[in-house]
Rosetta silent file (secondary structure, phi, psi, omega in degrees, C-alpha in Angstrom):
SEQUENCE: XXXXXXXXXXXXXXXXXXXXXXXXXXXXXXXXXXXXXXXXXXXXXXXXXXXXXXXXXXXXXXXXXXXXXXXXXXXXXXXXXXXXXXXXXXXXXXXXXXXXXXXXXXXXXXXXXXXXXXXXXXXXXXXXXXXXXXXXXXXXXXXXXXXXXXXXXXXXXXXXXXXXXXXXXXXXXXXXXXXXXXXXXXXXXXXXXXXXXXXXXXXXXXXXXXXXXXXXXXXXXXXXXXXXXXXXXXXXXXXXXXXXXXXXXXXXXXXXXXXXXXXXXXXXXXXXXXXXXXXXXXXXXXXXXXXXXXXXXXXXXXXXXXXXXXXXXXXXXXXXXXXXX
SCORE:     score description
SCORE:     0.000 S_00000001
   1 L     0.000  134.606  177.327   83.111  117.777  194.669 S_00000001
   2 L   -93.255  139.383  165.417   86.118  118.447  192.275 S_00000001
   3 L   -87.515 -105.271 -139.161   85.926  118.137  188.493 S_00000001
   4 L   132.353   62.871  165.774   89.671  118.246  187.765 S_00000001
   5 L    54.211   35.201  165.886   89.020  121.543  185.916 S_00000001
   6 L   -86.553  -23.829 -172.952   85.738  120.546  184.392 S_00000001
   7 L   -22.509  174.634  161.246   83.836  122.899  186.250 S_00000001
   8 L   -68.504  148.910 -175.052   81.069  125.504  184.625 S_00000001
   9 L   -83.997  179.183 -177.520   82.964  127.575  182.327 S_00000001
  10 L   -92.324   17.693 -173.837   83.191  131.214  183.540 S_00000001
  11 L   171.083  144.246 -175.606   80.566  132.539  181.253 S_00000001
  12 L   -73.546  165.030 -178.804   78.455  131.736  178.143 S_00000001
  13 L    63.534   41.207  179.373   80.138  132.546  174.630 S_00000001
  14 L  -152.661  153.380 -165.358   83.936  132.018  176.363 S_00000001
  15 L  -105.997  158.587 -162.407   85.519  128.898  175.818 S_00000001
  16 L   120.382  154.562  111.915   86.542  126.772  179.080 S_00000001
  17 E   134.554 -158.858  154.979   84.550  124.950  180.815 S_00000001
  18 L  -118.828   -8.243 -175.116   80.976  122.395  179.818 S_00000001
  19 L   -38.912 -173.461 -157.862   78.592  125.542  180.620 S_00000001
  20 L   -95.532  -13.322 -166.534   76.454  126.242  177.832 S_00000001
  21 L   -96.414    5.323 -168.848   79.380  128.950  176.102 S_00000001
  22 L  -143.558   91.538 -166.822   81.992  125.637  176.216 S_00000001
  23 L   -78.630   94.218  168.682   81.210  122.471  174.739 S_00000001
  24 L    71.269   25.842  159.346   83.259  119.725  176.576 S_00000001
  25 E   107.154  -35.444 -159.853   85.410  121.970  178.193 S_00000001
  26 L  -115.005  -16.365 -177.357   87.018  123.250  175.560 S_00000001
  27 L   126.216 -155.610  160.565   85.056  126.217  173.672 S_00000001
  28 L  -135.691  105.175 -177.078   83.380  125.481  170.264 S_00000001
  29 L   -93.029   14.222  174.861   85.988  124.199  168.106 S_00000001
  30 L  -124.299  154.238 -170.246   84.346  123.314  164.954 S_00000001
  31 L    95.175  153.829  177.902   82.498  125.724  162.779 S_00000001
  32 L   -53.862 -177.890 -164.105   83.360  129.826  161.648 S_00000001
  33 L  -112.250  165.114 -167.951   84.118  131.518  164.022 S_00000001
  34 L   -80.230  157.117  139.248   81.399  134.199  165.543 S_00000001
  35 L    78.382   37.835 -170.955   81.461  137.636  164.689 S_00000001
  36 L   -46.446  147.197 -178.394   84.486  137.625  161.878 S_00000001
  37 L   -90.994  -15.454 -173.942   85.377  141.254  161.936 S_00000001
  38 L   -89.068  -18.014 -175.389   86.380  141.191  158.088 S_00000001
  39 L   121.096  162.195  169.760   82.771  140.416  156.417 S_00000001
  40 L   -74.035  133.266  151.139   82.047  137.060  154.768 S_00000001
  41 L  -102.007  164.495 -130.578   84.381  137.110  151.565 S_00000001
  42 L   -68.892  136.280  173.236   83.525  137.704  147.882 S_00000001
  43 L   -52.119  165.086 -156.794   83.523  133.736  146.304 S_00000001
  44 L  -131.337  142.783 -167.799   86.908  133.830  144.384 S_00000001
  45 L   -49.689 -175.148  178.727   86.704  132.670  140.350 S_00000001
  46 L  -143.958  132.934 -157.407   87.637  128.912  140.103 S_00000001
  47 L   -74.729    7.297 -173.442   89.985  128.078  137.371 S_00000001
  48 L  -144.579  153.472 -169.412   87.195  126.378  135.363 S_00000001
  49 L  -102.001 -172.650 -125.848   83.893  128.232  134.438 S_00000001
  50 L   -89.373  150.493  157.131   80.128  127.468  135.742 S_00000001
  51 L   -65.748  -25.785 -171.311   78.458  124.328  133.560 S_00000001
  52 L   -69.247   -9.464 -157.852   76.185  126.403  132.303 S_00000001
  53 L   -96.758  122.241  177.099   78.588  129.122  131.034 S_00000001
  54 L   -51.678  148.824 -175.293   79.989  128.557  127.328 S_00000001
  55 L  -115.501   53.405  154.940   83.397  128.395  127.340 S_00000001
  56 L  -154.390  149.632 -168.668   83.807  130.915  125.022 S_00000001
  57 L   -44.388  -60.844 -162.522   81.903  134.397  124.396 S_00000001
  58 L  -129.269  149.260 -153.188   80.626  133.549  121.568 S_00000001
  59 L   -49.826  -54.585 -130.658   78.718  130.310  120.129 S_00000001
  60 L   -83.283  135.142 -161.313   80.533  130.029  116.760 S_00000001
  61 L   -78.793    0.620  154.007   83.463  127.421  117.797 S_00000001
  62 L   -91.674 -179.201  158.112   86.633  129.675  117.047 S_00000001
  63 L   -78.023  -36.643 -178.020   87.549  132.195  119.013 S_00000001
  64 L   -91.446   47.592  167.481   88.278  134.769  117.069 S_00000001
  65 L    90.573 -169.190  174.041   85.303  134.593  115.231 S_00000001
  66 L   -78.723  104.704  176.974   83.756  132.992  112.043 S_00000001
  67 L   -27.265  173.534  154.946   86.951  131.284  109.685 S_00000001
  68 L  -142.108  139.620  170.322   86.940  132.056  105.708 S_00000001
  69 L   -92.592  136.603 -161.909   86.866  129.572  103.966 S_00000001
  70 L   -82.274  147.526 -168.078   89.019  128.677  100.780 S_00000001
  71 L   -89.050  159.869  173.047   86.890  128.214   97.706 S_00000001
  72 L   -51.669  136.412  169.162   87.399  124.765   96.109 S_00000001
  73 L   -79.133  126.935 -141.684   89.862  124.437   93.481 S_00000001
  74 L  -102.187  122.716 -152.328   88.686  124.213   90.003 S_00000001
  75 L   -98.983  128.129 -173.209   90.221  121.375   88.401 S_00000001
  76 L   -78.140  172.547  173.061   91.832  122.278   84.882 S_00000001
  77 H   -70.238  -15.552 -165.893   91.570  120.640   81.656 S_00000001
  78 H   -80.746  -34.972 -155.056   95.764  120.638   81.469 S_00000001
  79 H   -87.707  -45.906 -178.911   95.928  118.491   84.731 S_00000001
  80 H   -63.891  -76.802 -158.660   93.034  115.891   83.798 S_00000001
  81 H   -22.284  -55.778 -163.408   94.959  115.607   80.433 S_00000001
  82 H   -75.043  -44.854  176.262   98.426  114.704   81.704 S_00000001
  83 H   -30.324  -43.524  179.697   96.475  112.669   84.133 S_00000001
  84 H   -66.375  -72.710 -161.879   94.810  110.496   81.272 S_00000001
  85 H   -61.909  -32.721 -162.965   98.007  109.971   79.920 S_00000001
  86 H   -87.188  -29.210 -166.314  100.081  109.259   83.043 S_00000001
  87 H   -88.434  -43.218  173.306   97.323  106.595   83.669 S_00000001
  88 H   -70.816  -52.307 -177.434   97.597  105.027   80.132 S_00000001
  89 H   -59.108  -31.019 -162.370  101.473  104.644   80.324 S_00000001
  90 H   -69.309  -64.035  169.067  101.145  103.524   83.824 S_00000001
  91 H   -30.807  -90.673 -175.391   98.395  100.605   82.281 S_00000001
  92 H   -45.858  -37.346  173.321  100.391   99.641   79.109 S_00000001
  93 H   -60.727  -42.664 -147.783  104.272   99.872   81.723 S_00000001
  94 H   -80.512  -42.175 -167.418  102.343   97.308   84.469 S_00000001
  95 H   -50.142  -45.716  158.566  101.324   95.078   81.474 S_00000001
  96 H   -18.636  -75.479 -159.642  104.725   94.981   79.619 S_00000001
  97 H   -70.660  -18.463  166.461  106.537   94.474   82.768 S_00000001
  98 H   -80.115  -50.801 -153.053  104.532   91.325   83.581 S_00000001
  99 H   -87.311  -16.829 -169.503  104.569   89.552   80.201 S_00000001
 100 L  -127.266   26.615 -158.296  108.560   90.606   79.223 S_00000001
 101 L  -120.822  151.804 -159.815  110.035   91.679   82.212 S_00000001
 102 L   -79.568  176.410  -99.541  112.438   89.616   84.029 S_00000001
 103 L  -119.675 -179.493 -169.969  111.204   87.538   87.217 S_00000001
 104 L  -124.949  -10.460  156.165  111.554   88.525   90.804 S_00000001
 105 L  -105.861   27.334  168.861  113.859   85.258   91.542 S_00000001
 106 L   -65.628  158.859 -163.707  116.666   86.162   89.621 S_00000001
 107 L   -86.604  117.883  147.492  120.233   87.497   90.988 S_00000001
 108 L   -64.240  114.592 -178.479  120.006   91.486   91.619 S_00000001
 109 L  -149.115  136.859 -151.145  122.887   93.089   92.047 S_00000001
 110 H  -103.155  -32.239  175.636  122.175   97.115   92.144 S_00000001
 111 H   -18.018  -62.035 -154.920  126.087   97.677   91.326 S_00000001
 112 H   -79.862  -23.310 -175.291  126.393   96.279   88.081 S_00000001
 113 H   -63.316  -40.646 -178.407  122.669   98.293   87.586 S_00000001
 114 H   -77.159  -34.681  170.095  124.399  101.737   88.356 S_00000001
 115 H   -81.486  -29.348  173.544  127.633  100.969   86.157 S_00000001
 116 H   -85.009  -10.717 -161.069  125.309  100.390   83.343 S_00000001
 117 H  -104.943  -51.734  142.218  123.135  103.173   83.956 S_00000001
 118 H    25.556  -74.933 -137.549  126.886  104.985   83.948 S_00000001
 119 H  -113.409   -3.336  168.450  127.722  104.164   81.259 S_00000001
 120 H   -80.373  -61.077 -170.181  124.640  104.851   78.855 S_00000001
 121 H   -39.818  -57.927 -156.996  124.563  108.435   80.578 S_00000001
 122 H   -73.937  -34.995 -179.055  128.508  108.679   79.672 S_00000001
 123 H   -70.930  -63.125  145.547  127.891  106.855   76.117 S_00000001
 124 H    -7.446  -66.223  176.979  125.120  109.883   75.400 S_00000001
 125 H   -70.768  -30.719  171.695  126.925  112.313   76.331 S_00000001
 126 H   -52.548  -63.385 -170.596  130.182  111.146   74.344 S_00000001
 127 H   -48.886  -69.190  171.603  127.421  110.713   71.426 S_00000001
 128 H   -40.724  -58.493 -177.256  126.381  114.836   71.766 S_00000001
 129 H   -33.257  -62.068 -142.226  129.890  115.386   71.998 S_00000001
 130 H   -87.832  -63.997  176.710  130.841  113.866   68.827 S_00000001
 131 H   -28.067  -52.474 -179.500  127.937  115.386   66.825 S_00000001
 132 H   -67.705  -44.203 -169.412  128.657  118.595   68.071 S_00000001
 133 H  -109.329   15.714 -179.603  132.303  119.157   67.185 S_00000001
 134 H  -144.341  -21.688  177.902  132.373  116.891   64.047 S_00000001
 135 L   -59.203   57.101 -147.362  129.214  116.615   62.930 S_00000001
 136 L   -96.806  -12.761  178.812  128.143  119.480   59.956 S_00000001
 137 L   -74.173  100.222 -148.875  124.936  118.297   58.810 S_00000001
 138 L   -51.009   -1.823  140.088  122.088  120.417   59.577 S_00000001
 139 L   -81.742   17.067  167.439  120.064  117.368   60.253 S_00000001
 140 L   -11.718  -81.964 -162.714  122.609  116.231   62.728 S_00000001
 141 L   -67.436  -55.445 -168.256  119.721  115.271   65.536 S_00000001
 142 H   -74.947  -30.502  173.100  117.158  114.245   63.896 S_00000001
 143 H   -72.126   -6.437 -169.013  119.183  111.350   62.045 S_00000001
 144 H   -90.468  -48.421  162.514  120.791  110.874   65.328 S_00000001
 145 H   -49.236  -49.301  169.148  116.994  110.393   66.568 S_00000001
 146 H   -84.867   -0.298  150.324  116.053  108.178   64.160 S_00000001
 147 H   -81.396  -26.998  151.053  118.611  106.216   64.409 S_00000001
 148 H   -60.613  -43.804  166.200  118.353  105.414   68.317 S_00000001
 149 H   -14.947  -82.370  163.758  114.874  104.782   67.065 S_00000001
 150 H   -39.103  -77.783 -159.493  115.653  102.094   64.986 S_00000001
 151 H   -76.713   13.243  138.737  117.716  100.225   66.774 S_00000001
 152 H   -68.164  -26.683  159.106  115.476  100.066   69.611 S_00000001
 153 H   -66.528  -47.715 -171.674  112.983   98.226   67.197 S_00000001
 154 H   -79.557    3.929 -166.564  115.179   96.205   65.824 S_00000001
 155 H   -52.233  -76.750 -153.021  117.006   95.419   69.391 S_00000001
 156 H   -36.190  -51.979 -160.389  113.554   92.472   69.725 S_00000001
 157 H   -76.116  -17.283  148.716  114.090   91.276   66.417 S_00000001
 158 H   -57.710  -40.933 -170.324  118.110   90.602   66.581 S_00000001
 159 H   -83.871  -47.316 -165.881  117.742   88.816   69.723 S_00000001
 160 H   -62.814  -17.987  164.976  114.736   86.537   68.523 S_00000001
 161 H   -69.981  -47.919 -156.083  117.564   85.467   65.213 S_00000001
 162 H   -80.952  -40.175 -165.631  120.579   85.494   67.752 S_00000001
 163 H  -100.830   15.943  135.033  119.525   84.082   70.997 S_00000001
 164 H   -58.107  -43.782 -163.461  118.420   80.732   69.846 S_00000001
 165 H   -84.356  -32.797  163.047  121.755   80.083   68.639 S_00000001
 166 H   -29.569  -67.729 -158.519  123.185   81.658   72.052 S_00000001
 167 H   -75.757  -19.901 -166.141  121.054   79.405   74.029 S_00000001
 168 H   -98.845  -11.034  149.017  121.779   76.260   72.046 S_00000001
 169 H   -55.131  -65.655  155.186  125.517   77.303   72.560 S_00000001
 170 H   -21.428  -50.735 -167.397  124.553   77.103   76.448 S_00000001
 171 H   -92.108  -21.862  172.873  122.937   73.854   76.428 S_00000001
 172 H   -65.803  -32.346 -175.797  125.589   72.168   74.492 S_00000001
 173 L  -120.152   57.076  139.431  128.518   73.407   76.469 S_00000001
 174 L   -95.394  171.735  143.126  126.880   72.834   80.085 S_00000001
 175 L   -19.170  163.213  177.622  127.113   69.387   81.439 S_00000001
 176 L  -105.494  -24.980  160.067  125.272   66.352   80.206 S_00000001
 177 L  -100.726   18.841  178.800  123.081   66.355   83.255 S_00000001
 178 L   -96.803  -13.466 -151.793  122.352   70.302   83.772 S_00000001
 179 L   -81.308    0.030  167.850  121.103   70.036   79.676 S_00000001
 180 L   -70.505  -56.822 -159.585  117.295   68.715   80.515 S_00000001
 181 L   -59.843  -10.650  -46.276  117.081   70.871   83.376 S_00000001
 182 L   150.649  -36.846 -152.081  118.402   74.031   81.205 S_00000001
 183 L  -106.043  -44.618 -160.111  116.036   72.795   78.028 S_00000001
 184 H   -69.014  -18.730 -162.412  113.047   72.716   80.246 S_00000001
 185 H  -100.951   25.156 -178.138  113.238   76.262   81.260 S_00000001
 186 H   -75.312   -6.217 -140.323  113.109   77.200   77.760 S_00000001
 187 L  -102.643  -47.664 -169.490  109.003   77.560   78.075 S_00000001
 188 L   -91.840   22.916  149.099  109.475   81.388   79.687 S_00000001
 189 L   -83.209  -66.997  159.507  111.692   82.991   76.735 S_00000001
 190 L   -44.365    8.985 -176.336  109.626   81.541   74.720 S_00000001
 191 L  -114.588  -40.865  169.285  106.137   82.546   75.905 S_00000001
 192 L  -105.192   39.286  163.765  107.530   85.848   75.870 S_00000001
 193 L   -80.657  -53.885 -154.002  108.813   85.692   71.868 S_00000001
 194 H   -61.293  -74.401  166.718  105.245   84.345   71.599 S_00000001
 195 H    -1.599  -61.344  173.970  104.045   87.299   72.997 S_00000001
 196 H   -76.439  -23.531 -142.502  105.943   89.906   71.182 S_00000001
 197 H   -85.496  -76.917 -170.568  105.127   87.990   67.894 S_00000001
 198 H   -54.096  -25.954  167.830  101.267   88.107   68.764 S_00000001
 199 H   -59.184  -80.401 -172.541  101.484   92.269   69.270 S_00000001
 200 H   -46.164  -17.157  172.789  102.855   92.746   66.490 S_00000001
 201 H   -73.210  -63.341  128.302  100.504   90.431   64.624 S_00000001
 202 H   -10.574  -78.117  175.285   97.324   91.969   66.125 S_00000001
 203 H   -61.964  -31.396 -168.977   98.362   95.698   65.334 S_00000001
 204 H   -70.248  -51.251 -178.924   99.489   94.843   61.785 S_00000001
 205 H   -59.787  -13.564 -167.160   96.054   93.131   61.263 S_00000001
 206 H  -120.193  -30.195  154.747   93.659   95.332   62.762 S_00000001
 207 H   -46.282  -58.759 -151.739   96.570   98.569   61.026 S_00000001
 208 H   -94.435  -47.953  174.757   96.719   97.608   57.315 S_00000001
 209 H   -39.822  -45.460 -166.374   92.813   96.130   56.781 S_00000001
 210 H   -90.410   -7.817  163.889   91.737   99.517   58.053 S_00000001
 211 H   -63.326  -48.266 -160.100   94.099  101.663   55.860 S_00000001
 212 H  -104.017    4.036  170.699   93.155   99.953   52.918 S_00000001
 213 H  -106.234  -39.611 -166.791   89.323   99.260   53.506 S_00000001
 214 L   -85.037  106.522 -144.575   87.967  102.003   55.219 S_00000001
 215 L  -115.092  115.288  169.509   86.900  104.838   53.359 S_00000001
 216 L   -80.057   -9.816  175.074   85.334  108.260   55.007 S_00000001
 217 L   -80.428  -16.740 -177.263   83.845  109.307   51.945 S_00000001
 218 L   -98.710 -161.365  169.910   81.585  106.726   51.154 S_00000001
 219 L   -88.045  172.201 -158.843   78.991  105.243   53.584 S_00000001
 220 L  -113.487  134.067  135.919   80.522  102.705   56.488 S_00000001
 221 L   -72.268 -172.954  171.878   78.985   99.433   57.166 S_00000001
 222 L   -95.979  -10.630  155.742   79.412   98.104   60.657 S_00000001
 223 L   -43.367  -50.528 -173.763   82.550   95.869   59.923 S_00000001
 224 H   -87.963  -41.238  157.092   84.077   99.283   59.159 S_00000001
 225 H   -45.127   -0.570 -170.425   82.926  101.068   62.440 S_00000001
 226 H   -93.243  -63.450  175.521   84.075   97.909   63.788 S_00000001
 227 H   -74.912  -30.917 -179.835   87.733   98.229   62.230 S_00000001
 228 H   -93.670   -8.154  157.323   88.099  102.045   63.266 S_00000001
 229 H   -69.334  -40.129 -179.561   87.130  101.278   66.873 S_00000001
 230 H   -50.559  -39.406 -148.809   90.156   98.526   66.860 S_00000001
 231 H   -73.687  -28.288  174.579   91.957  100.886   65.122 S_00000001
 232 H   -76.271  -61.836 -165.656   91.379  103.706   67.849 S_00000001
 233 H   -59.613  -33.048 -176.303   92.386  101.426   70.479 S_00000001
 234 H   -51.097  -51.620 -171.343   95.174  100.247   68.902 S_00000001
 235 H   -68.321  -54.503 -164.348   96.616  104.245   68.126 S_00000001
 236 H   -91.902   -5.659  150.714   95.807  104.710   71.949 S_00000001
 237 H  -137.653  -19.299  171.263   96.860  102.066   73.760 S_00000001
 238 H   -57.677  -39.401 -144.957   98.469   98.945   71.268 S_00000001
 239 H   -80.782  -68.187 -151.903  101.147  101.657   69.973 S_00000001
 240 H   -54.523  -52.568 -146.878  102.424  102.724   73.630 S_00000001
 241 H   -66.362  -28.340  163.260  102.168   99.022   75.205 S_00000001
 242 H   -67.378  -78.052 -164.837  104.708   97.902   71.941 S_00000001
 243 H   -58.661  -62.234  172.904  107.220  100.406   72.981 S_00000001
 244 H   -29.998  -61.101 -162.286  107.112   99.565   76.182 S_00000001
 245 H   -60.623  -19.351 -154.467  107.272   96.065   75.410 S_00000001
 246 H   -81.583  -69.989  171.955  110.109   96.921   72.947 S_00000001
 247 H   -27.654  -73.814 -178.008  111.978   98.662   75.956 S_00000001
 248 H   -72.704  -16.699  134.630  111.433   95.333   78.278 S_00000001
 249 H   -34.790  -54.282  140.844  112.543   93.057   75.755 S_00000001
 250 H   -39.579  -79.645 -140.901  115.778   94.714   75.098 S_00000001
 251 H   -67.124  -63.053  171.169  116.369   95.195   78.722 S_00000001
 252 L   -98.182   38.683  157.987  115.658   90.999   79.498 S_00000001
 253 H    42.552   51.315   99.776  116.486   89.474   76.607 S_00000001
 254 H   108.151   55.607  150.316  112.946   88.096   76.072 S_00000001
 255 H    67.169    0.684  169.838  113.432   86.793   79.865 S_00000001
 256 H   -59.233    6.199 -156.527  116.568   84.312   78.996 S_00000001
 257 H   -82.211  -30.568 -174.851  118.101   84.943   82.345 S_00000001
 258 H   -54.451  -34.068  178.554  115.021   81.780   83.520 S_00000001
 259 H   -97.032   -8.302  125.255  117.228   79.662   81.573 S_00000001
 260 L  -128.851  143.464 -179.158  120.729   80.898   82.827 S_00000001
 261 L   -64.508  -34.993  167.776  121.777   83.900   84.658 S_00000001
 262 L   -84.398   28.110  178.941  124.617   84.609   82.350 S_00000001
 263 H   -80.729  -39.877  169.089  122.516   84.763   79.255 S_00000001
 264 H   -68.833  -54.547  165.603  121.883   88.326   78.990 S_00000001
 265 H   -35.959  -51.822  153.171  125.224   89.441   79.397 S_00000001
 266 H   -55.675  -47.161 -172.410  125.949   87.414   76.299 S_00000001
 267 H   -56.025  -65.031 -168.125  122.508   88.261   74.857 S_00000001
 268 H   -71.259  -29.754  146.972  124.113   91.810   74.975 S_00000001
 269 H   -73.395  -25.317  178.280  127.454   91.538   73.363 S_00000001
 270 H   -77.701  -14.054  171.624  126.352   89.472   70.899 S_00000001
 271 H   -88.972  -18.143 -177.370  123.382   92.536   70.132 S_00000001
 272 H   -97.140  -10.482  169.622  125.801   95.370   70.213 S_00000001
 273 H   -61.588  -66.458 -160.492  128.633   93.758   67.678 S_00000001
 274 H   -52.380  -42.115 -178.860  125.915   93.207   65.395 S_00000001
 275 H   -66.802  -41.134  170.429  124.776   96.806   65.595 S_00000001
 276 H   -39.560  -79.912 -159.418  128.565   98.401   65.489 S_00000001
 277 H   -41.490  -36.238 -161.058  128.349   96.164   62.255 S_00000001
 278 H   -79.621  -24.157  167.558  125.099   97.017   60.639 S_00000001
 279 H   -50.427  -60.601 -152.394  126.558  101.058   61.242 S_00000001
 280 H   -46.878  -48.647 -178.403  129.654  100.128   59.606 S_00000001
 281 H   -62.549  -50.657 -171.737  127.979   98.868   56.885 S_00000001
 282 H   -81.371  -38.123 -164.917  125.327  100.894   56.422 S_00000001
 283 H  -116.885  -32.539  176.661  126.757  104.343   57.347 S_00000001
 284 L    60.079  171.292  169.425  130.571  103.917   57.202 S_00000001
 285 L   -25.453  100.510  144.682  133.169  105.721   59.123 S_00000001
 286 L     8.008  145.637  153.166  132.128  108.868   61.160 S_00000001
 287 L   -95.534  139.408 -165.386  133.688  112.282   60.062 S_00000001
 288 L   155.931  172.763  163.014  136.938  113.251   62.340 S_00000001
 289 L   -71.205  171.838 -156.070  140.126  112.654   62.853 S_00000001
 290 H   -68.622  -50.697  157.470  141.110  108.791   62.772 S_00000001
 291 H    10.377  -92.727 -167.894  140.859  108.891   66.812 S_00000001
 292 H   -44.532  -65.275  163.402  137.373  110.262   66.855 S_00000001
 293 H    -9.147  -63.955  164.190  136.739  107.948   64.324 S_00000001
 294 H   -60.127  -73.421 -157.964  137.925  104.807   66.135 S_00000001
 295 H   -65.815   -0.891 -167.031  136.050  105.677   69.420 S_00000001
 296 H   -79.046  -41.097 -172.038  132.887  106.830   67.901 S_00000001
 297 H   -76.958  -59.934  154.577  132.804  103.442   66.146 S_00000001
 298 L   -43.225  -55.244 -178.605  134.142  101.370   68.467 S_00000001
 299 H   -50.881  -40.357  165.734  133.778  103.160   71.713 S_00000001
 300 H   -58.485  -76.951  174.349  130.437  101.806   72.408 S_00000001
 301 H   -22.912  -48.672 -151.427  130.971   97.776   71.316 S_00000001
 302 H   -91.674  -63.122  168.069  133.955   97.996   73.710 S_00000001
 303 H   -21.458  -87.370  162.499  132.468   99.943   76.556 S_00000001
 304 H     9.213  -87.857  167.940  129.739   97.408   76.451 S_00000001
 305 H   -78.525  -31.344  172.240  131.541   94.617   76.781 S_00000001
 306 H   -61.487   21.211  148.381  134.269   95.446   79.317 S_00000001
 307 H  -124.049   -2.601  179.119  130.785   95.822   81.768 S_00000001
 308 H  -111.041  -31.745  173.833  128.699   92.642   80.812 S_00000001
 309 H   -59.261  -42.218 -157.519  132.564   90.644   81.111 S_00000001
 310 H   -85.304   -3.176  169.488  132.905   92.626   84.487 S_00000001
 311 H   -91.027  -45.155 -172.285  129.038   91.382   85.213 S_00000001
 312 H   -61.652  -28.942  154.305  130.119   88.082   84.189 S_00000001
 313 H   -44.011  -70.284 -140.276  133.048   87.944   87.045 S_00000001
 314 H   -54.157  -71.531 -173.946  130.887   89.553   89.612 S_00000001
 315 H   -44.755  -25.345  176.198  128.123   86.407   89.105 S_00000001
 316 H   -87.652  -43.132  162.938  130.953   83.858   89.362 S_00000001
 317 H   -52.581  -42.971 -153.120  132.595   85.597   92.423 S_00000001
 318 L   -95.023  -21.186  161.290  130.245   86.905   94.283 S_00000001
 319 L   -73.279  -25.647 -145.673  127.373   84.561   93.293 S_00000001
 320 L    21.413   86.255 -179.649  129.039   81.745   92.283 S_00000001
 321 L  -120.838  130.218  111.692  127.008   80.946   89.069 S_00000001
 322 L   -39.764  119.829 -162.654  129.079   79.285   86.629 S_00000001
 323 L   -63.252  -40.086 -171.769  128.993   78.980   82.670 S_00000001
 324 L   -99.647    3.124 -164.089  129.096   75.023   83.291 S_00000001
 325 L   -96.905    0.000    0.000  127.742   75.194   86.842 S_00000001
């Protein structure tokens, strides 16, 4: 009978046939193959090691061995100090800046802030200038110091005489129906007059009792350990938070811009005339030629105002705020 070339293979272990060496004819095609002549070969690494095997030589988790470590840094006594300090101005600056400083919906304009900061820098330096080449009096600086001094105290106390009559210039020559609204908004200059009033009130009272009561030689009751704790707080944080306050007063005009925006600018010619005057008076001409003279005297006042006029344009162009609007 014919297979069609199915037959018995010719022999076992030769492929052909179904005989016992040829499975379906064909051989055995799955599985090694018998009798490789090279050897079984060596397993070959695998790009990742065994689980059990760390995968580095040694336990400690660099490679290169056990780190050194930096010893802590030893914190000095100079660096707490300025800390302490940096922390008190920071305290006495946020408080200031709340009770005198002006408001966050007021017009900004970082221009006119950069022409004034200009023009102090250039008014300083003018100031050295003048000192230096005209100036012979070996206390030159220090009268020069204490005189910037001054009139940073006395900046608060010019504006609380001057800018009522400023403001009462305002409400009379607005409109007859801007002057309630204009009147009413009188309550945040005034809260922070009240304010500066009440520092100053406080330090003088808890200041001058304990200079003139408190004795170290005799024995203390506790009213006077009482008066020399005020008195310590006062030295260590009342004294800073009044300069500060001194600073943001000056700067906002005890906050008139809530009752118009163009009140400081005014606020500010009308405080530097008065100071040109109280030099003049008090101090008299400068030494120099007449020149030097004029701008030393002058040169400020005028500086001054040709940037709070050139603030007052920019708020009617660019703003449109108005003296009457």
């Amino acid at each position: 009978m014919a297979t069609g070339g199915w037959g018995p293979g010719p022999g076992p272990g030769q492929p052909g046939g179904n005989g016992p060496g040829g499975q379906g004819g064909w051989g055995a095609p799955y599985g090694p193959p018998q009798g490789n002549p090279y050897g079984t070969p060596p397993p070959q690494p695998g790009p990742y090691p065994t689980p059990n095997q760390p995968p580095y030589p040694h336990p400690n988790p660099y490679p290169y061995g056990p780190q050194p470590t930096r010893p802590a840094a030893r914190r000095r006594s100079g660096c707490l100090s300025f800390g302490l300090i940096g922390a008190l101005l920071r305290s006495t600056s946020r408080v200031a800046k709340r009770l005198f400083g002006q408001g966050d919906d007021l017009i900004v304009d970082r221009t006119v802030d950069n022409v004034q900061t200009l023009r102090t820098v250039l008014g300083a330096l003018a100031t050295v200038a003048l000192i230096l080449a005209y100036n012979a009096n070996p206390n030159r600086w220090e009268d020069a110091a204490w005189q910037g001094a001054a009139q940073l105290v006395i900046a608060p106390f010019v504006l609380i005489v001057a800018a009522p009559l400023v403001i009462m210039g305002f409400i009379y020559y607005a409109p007859p129906h801007l002057r309630p609204h204009l009147r009413s908004r009188l309550r945040a200059p005034l809260k922070s007059v009240g304010w500066y009033v009440l520092t100053l009130v406080v330090m003088g009272g808890i200041l001058v009792p304990t200079a003139l009561t408190v004795n170290a030689d005799d024995g203390k009751d506790w009213w006077e350990y009482a008066l020399a704790f005020a008195s310590l707080a006062v030295i260590v944080w009342g004294i800073p938070f009044f300069f500060m306050a001194t600073l943001y007063s000056a700067r906002s005009a005890f906050n008139s811009a809530q009752v118009h925006p163009m009140l400081p600018p005014v606020l500010t010619l009308t405080l530097v005339w008065v100071f040109a005057a109280m030099n003049v008076i008090g101090d008299g001409a400068p030494d120099g030629p007449p020149v030097v003279q004029f701008c030393s005297t002058l040169g400020g006042p005028l500086s001054v105002t040709a940037v709070s006029l050139w603030e007052l344009r920019r708020m009617r162009t660019r703003f449109g705020v108005t003296l009457r609007g």
